[in-house]
N, CA, C and O atoms as a GROMACS GRO file, in nm:
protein
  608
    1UNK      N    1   3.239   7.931  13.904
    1UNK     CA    2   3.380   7.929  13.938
    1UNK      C    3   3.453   8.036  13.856
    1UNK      O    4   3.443   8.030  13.734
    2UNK      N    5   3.518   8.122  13.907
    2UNK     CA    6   3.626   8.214  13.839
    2UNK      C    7   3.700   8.135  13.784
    2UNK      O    8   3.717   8.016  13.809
    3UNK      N    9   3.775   8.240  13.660
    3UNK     CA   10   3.853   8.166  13.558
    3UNK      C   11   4.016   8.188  13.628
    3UNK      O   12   4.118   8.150  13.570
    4UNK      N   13   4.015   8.242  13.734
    4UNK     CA   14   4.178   8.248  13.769
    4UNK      C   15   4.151   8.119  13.887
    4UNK      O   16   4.261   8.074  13.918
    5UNK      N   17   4.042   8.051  13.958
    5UNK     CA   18   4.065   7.940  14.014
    5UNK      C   19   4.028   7.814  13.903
    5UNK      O   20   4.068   7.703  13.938
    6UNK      N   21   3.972   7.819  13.804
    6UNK     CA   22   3.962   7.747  13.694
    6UNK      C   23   4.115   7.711  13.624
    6UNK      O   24   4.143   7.619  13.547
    7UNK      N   25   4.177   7.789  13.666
    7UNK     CA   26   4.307   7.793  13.567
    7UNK      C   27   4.380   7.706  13.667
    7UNK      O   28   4.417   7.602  13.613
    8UNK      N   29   4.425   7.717  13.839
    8UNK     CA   30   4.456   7.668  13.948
    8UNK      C   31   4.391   7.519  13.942
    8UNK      O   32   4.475   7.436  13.908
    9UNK      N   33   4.276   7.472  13.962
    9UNK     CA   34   4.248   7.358  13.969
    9UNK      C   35   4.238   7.276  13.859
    9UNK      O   36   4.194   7.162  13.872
   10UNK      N   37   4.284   7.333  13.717
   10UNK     CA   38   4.304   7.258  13.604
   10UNK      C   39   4.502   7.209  13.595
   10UNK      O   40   4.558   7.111  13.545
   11UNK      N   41   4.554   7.326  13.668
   11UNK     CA   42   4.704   7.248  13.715
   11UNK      C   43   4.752   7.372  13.627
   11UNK      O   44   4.873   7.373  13.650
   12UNK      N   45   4.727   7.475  13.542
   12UNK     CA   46   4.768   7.554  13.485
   12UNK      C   47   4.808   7.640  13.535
   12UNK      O   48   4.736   7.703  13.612
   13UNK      N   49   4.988   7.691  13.501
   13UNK     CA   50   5.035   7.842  13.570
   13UNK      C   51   5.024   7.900  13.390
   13UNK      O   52   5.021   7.832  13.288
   14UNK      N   53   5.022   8.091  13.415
   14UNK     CA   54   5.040   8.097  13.283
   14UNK      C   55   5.193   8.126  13.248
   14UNK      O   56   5.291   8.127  13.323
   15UNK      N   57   5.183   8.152  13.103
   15UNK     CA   58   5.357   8.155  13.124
   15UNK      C   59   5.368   8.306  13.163
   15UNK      O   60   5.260   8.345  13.206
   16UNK      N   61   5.481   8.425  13.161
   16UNK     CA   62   5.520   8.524  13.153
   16UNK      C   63   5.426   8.583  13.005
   16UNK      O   64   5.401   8.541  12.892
   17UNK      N   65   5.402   8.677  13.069
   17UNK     CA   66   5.336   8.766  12.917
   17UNK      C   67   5.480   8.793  12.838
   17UNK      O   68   5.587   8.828  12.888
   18UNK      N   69   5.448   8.766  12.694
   18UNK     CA   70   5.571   8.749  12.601
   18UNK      C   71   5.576   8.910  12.554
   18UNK      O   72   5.482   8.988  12.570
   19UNK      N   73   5.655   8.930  12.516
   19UNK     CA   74   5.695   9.084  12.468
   19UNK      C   75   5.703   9.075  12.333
   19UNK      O   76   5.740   8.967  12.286
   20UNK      N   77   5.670   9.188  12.242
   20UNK     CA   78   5.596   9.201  12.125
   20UNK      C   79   5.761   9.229  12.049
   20UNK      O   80   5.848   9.312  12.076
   21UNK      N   81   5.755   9.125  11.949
   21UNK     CA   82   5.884   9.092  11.847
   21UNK      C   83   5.890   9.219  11.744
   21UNK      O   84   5.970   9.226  11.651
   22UNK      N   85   5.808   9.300  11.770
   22UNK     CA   86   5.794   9.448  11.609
   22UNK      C   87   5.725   9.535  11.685
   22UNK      O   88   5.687   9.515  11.800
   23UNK      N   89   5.706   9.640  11.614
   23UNK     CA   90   5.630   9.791  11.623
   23UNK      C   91   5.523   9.767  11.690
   23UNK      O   92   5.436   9.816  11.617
   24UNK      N   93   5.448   9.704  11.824
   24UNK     CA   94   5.335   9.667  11.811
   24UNK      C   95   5.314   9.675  11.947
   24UNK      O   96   5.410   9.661  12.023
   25UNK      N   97   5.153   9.704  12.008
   25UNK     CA   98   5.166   9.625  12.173
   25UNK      C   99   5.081   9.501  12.178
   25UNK      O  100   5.004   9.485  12.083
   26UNK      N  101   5.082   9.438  12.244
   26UNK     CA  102   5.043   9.299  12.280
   26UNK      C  103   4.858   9.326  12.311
   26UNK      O  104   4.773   9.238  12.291
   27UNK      N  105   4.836   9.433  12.350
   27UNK     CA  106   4.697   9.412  12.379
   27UNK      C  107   4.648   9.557  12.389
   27UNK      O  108   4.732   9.631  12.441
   28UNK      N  109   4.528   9.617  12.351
   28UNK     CA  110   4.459   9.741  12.313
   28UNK      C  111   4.310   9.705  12.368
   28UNK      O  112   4.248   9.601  12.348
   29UNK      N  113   4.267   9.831  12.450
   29UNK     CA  114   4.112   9.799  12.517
   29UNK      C  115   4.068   9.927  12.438
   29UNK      O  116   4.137  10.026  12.410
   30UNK      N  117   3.908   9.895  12.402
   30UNK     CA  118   3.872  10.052  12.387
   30UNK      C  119   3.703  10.021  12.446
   30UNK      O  120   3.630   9.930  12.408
   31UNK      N  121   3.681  10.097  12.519
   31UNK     CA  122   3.567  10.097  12.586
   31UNK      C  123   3.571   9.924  12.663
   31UNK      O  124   3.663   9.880  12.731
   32UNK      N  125   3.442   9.851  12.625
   32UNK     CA  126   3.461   9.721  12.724
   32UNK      C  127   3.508   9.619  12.662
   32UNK      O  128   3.489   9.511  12.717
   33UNK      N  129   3.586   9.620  12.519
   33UNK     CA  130   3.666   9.573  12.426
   33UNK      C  131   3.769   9.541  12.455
   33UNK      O  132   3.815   9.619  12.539
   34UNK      N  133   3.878   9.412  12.410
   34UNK     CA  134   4.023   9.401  12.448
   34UNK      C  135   4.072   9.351  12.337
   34UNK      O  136   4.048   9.232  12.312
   35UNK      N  137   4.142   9.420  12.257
   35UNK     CA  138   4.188   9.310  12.145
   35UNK      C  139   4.322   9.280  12.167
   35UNK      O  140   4.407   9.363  12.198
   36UNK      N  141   4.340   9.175  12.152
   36UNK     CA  142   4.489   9.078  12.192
   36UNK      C  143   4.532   9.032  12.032
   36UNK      O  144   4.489   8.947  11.955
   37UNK      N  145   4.659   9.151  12.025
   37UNK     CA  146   4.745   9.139  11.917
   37UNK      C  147   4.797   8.948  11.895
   37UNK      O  148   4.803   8.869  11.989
   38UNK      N  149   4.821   8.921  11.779
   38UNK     CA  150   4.854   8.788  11.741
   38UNK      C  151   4.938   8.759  11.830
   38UNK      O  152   5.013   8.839  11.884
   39UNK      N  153   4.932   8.660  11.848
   39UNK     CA  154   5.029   8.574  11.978
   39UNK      C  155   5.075   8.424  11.899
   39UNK      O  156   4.995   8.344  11.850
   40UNK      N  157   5.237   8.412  11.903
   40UNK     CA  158   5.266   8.272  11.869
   40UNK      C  159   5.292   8.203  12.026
   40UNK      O  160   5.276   8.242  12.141
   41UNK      N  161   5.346   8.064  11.950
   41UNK     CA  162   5.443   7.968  12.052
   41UNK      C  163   5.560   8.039  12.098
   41UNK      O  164   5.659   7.976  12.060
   42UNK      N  165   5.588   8.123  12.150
   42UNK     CA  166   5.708   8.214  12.240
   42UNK      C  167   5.663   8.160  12.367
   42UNK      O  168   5.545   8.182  12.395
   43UNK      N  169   5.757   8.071  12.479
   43UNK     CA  170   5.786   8.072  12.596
   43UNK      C  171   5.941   8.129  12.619
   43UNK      O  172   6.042   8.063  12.591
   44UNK      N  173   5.942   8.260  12.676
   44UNK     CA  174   6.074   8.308  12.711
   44UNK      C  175   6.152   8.354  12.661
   44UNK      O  176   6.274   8.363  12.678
   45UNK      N  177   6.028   8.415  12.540
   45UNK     CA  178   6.107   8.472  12.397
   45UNK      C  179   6.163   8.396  12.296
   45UNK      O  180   6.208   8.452  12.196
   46UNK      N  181   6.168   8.243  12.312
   46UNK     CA  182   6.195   8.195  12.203
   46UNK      C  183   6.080   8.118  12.170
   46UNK      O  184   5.988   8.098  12.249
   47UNK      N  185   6.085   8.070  12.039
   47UNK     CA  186   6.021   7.986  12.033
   47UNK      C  187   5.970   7.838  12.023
   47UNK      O  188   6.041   7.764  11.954
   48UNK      N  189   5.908   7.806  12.055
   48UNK     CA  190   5.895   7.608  12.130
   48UNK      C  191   5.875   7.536  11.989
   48UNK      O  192   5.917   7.421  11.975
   49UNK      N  193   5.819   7.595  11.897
   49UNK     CA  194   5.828   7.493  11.739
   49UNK      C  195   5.777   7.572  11.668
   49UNK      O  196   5.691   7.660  11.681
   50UNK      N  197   5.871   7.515  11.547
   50UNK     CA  198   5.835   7.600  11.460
   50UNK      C  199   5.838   7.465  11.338
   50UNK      O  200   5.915   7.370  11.351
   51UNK      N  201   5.728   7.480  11.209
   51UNK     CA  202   5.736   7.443  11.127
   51UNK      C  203   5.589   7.450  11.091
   51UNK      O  204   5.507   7.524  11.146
   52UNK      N  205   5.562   7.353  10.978
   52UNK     CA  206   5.415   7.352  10.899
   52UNK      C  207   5.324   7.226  10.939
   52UNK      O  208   5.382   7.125  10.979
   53UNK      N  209   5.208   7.228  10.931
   53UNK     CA  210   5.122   7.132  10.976
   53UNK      C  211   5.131   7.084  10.820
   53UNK      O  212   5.154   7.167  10.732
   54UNK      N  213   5.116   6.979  10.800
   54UNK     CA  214   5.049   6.888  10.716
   54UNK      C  215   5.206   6.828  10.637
   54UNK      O  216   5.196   6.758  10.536
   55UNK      N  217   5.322   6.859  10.684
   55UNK     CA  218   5.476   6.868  10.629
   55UNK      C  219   5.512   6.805  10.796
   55UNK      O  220   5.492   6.697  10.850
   56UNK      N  221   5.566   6.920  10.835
   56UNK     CA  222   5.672   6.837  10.955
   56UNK      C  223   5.597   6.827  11.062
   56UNK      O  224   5.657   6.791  11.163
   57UNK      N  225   5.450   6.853  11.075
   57UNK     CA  226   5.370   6.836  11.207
   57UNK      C  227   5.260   6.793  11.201
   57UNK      O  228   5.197   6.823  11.100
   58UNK      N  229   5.202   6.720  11.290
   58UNK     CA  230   5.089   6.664  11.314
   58UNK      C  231   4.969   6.764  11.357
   58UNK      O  232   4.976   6.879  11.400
   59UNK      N  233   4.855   6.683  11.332
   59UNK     CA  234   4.744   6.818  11.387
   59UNK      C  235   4.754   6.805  11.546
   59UNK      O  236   4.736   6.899  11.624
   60UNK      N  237   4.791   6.655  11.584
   60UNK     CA  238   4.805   6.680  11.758
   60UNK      C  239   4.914   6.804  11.791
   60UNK      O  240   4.887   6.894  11.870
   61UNK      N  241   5.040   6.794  11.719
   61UNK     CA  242   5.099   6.867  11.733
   61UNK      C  243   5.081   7.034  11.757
   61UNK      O  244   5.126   7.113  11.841
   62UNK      N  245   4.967   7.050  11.608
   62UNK     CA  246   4.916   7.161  11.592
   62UNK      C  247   4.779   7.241  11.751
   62UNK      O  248   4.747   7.353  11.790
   63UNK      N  249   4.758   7.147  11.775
   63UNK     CA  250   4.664   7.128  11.857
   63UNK      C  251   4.715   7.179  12.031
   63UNK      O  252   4.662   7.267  12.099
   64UNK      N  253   4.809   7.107  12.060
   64UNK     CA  254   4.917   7.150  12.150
   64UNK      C  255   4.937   7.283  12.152
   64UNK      O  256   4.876   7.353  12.233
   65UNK      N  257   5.029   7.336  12.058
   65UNK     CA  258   5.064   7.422  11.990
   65UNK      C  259   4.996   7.585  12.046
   65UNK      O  260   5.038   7.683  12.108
   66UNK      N  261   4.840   7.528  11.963
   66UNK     CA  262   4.738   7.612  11.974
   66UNK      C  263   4.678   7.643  12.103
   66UNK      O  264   4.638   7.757  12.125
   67UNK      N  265   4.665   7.512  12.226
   67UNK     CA  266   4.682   7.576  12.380
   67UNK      C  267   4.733   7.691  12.378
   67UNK      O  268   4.676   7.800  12.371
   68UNK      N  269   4.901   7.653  12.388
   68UNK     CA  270   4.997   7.705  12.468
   68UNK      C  271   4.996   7.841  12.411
   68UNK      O  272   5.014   7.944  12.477
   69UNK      N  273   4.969   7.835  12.259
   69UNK     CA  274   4.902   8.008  12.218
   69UNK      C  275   4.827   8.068  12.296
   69UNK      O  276   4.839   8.187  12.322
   70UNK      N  277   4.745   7.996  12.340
   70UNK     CA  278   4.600   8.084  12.408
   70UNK      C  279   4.635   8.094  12.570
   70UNK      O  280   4.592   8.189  12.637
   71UNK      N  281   4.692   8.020  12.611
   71UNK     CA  282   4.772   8.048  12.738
   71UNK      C  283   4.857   8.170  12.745
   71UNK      O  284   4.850   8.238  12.847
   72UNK      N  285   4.963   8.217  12.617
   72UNK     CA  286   5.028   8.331  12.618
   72UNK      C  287   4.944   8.487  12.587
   72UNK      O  288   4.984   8.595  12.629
   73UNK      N  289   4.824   8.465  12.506
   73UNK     CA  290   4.745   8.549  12.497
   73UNK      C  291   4.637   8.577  12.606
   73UNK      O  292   4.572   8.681  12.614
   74UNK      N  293   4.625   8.457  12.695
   74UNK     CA  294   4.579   8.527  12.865
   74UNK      C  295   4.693   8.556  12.956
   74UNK      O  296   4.680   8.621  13.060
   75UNK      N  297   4.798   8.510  12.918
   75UNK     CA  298   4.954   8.584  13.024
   75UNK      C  299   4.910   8.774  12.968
   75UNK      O  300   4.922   8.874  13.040
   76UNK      N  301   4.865   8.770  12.835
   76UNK     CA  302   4.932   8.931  12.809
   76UNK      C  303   4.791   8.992  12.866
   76UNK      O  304   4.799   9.102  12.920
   77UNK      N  305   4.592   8.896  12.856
   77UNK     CA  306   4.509   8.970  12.919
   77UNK      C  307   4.541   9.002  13.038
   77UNK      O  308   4.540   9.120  13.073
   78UNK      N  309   4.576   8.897  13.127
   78UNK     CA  310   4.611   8.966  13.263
   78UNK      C  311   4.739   8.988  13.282
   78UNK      O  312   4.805   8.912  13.353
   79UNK      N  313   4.784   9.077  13.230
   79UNK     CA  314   4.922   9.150  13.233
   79UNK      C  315   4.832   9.288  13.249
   79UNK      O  316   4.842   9.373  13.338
   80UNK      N  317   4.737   9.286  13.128
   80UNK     CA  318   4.690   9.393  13.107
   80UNK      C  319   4.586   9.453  13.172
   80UNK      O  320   4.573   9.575  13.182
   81UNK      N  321   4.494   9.351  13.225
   81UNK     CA  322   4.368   9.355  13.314
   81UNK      C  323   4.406   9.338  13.474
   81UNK      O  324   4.333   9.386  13.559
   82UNK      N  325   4.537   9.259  13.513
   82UNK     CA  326   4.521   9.227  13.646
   82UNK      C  327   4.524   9.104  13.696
   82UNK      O  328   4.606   9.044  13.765
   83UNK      N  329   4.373   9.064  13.627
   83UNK     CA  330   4.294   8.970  13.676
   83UNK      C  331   4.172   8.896  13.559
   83UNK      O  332   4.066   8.934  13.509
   84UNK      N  333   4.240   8.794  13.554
   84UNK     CA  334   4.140   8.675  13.403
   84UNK      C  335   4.007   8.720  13.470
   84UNK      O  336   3.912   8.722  13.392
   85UNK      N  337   3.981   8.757  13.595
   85UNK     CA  338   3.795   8.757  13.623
   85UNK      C  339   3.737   8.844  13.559
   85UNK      O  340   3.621   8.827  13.523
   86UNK      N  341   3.791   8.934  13.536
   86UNK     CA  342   3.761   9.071  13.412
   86UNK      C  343   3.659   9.022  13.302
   86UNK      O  344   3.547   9.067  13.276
   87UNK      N  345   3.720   8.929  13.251
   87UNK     CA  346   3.697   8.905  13.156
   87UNK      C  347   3.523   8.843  13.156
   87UNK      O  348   3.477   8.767  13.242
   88UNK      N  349   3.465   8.886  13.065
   88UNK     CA  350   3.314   8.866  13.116
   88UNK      C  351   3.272   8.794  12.960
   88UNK      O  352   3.152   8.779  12.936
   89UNK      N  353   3.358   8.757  12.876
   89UNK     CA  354   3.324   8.690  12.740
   89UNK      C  355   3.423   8.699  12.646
   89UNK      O  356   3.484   8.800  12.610
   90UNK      N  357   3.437   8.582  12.608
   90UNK     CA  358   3.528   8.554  12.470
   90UNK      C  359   3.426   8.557  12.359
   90UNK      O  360   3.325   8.488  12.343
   91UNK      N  361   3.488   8.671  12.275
   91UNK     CA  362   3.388   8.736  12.164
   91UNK      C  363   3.412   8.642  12.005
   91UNK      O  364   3.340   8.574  11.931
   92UNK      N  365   3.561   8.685  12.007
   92UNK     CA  366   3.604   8.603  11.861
   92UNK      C  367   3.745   8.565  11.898
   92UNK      O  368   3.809   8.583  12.001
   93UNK      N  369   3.771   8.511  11.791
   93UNK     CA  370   3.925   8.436  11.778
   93UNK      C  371   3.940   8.469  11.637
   93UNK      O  372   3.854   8.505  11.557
   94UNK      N  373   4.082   8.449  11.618
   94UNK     CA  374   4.116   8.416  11.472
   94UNK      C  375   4.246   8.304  11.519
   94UNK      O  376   4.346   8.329  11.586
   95UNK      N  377   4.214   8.212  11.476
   95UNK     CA  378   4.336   8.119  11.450
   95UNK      C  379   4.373   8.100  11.311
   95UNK      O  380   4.293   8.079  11.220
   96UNK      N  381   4.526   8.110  11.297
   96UNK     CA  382   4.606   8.111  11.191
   96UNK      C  383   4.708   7.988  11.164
   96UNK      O  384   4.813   7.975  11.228
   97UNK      N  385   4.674   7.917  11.082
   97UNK     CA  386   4.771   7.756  11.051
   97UNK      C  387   4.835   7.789  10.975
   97UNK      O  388   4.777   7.839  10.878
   98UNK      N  389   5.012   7.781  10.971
   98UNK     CA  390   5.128   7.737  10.875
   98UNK      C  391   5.087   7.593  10.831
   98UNK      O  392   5.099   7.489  10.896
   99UNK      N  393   5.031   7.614  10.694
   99UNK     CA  394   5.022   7.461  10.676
   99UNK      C  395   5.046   7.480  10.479
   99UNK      O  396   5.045   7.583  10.411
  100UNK      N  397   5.067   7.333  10.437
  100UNK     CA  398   5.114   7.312  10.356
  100UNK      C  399   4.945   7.314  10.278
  100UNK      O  400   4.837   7.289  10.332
  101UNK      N  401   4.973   7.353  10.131
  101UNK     CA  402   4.840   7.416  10.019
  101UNK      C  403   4.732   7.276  10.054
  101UNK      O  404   4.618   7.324  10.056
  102UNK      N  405   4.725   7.142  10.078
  102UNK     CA  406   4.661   7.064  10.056
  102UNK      C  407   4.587   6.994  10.199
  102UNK      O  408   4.510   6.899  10.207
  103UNK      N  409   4.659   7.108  10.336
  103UNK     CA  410   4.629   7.054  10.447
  103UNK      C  411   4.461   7.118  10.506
  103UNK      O  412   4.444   7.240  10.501
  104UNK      N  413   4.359   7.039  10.555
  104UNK     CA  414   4.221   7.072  10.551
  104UNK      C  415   4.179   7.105  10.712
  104UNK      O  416   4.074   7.162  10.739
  105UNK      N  417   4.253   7.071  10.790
  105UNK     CA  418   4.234   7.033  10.945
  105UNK      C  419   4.236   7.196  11.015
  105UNK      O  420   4.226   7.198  11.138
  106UNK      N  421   4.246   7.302  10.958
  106UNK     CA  422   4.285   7.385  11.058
  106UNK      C  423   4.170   7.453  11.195
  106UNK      O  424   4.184   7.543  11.277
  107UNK      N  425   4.054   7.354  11.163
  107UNK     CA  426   3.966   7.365  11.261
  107UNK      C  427   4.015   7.291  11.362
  107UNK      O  428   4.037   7.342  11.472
  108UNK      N  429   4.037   7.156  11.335
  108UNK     CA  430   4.078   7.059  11.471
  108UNK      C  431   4.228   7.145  11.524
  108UNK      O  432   4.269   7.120  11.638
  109UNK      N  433   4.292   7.226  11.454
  109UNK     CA  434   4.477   7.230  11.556
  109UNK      C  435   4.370   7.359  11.609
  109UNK      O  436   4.327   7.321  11.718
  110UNK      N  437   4.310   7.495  11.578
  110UNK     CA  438   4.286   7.570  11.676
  110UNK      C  439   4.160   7.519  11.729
  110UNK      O  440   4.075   7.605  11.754
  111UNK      N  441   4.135   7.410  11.750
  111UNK     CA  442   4.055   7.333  11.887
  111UNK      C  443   4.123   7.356  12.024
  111UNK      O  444   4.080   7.403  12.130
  112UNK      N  445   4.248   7.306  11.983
  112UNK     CA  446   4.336   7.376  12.102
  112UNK      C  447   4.315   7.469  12.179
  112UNK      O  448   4.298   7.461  12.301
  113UNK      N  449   4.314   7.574  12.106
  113UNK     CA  450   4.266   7.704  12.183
  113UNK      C  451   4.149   7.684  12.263
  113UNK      O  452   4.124   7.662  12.382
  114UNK      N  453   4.063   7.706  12.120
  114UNK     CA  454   3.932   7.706  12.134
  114UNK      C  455   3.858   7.640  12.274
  114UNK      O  456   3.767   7.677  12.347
  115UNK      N  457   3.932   7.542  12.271
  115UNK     CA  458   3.886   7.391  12.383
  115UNK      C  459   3.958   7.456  12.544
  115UNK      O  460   3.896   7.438  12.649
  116UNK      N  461   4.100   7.534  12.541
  116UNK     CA  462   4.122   7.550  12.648
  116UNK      C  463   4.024   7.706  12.708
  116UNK      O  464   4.017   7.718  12.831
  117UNK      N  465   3.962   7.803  12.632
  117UNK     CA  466   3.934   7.876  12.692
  117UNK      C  467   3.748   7.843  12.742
  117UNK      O  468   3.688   7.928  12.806
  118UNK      N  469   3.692   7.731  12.705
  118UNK     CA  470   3.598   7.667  12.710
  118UNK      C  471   3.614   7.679  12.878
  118UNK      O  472   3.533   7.715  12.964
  119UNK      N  473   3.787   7.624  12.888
  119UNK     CA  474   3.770   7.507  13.023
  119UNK      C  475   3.758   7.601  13.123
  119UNK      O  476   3.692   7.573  13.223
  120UNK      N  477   3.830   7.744  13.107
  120UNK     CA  478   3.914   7.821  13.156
  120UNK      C  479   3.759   7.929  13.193
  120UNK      O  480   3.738   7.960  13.311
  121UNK      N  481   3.678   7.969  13.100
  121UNK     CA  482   3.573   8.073  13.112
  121UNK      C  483   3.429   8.010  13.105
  121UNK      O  484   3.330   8.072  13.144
  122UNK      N  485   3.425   7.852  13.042
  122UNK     CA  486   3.312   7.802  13.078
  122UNK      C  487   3.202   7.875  12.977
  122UNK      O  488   3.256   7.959  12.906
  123UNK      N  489   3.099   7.866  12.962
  123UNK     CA  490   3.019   7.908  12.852
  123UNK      C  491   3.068   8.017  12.800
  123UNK      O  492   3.088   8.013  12.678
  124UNK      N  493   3.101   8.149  12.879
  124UNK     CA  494   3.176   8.270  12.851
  124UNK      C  495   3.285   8.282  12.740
  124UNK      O  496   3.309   8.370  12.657
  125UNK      N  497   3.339   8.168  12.766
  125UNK     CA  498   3.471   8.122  12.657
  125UNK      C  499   3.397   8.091  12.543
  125UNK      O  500   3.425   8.169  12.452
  126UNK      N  501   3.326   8.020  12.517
  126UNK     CA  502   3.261   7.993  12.365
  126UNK      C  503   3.253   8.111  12.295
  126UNK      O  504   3.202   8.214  12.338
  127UNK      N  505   3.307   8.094  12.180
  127UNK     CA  506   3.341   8.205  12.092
  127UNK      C  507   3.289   8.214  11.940
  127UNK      O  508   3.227   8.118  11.895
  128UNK      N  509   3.315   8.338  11.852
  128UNK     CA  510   3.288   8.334  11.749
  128UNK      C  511   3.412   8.309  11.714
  128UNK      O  512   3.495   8.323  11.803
  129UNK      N  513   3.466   8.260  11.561
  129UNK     CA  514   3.629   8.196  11.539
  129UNK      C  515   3.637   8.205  11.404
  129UNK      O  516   3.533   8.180  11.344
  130UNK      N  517   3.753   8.240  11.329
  130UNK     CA  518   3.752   8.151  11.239
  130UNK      C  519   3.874   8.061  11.259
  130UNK      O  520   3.914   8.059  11.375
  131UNK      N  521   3.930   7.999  11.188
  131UNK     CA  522   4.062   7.913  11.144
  131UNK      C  523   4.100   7.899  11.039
  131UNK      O  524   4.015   7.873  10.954
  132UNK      N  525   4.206   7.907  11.006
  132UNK     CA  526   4.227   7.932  10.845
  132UNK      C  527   4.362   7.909  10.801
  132UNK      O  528   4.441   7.976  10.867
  133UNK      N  529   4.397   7.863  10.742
  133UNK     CA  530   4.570   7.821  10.672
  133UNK      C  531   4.635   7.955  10.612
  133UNK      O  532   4.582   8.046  10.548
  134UNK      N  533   4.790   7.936  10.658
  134UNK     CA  534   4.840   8.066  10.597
  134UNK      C  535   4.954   7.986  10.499
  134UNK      O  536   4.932   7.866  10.483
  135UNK      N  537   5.060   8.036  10.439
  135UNK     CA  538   5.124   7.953  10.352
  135UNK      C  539   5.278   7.975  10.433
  135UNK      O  540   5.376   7.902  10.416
  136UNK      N  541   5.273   8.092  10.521
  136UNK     CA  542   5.397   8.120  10.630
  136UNK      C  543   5.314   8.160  10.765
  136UNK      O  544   5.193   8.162  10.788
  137UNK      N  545   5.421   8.190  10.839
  137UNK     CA  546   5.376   8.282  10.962
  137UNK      C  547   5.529   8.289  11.016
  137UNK      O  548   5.622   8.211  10.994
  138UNK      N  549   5.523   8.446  11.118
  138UNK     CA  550   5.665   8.475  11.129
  138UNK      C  551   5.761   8.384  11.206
  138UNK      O  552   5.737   8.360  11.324
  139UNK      N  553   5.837   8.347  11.162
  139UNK     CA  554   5.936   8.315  11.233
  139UNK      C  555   5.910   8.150  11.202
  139UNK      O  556   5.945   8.078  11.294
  140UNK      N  557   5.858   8.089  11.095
  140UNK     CA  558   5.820   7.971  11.065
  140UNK      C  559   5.694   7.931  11.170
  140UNK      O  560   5.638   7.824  11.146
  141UNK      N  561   5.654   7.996  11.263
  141UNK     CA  562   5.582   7.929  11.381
  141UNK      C  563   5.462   7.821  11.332
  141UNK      O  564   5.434   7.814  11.212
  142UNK      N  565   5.412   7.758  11.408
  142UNK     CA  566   5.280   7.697  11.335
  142UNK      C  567   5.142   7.729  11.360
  142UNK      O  568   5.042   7.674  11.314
  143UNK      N  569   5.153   7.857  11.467
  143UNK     CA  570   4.995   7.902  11.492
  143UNK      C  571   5.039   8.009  11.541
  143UNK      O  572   5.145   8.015  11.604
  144UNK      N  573   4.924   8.154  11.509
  144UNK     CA  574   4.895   8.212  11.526
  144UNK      C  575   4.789   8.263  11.596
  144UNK      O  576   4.701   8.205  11.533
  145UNK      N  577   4.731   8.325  11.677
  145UNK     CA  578   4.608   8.321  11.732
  145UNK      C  579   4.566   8.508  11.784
  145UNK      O  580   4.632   8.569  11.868
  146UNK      N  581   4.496   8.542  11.740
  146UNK     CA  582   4.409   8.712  11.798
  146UNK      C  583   4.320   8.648  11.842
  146UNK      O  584   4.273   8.540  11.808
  147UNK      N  585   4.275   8.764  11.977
  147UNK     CA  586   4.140   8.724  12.004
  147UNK      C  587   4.055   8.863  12.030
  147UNK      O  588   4.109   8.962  11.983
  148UNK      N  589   3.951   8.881  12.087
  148UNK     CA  590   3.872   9.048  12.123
  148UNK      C  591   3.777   8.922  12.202
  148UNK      O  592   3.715   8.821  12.168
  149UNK      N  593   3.816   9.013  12.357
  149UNK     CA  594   3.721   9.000  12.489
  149UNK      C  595   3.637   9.149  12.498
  149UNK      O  596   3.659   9.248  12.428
  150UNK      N  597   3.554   9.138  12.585
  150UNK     CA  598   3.449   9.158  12.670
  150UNK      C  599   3.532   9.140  12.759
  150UNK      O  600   3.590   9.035  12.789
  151UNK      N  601   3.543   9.266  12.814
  151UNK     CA  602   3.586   9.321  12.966
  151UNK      C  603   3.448   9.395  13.032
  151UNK      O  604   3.347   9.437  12.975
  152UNK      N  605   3.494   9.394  13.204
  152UNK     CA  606   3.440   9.519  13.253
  152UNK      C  607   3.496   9.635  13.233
  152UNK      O  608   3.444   9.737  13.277
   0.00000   0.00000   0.00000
């Protein structure tokens, strides 16, 4: 099953590819490479929450969160590609947690991600990752997320 009818029969539209808040573009290919600049919680240019995991948010929270990241970072692949079928492998991730010095979970909130591009690309999606706590991120947000595909 293609990942743009994968996305349809899971009930998912994506949002608008978000436009880059600084000096930056949203996504860079070089040869069959795509790297997808950090992407927060921005629907519509603003943003849907902002605060710290292990303080004012839950890891479900975080978890949520971390979808709707990875949903905006395939709005900007196929902004950029066209078409999610392009995509022939999810290589790595980096997920990034606003979380407070003592919080341990930041594997389970970028599950989120992790878990939706599973659904979305199917073995293809399984990735290399890390996850990792930051002590900010801009704009208070609570996740961060880069990724580098495998294109045609």
């Amino acid at each position: 099953m293609t990942a743009e009818r994968k996305l349809k029969d899971l009930g998912i539209s994506l949002p608008e590819a978000p436009k880059p808040v600084a000096n930056y573009v949203p996504v860079v290919r070089t040869g069959k490479l795509l790297f997808v600049s950090g992407h927060g919680p921005y629907n519509d240019g603003k943003t849907i929450l902002s605060g710290k995991l292990g303080k004012e948010l839950t890891i479900e929270e975080g978890y949520k969160t971390a979808r709707n990241v990875a949903l905006n970072c395939l709005a900007s692949v196929k902004a950029n590609l066209g078409d999610l079928d392009k995509v022939k492998r999810v290589v790595k991730l980096l997920g990034m947690v606003n979380c407070t010095e003592d919080f341990k979970d930041q594997p389970k909130v970028i599950n989120g991600a992790s878990d939706l591009l599973v659904e979305v690309f199917g073995e293809a999606g399984k990735h290399a990752r890390s996850a990792v706590g930051m002590q900010s991120l801009p704009n208070g947000i609570p996740v961060e997320i880069e990724m580098i595909l495998e294109v045609e």
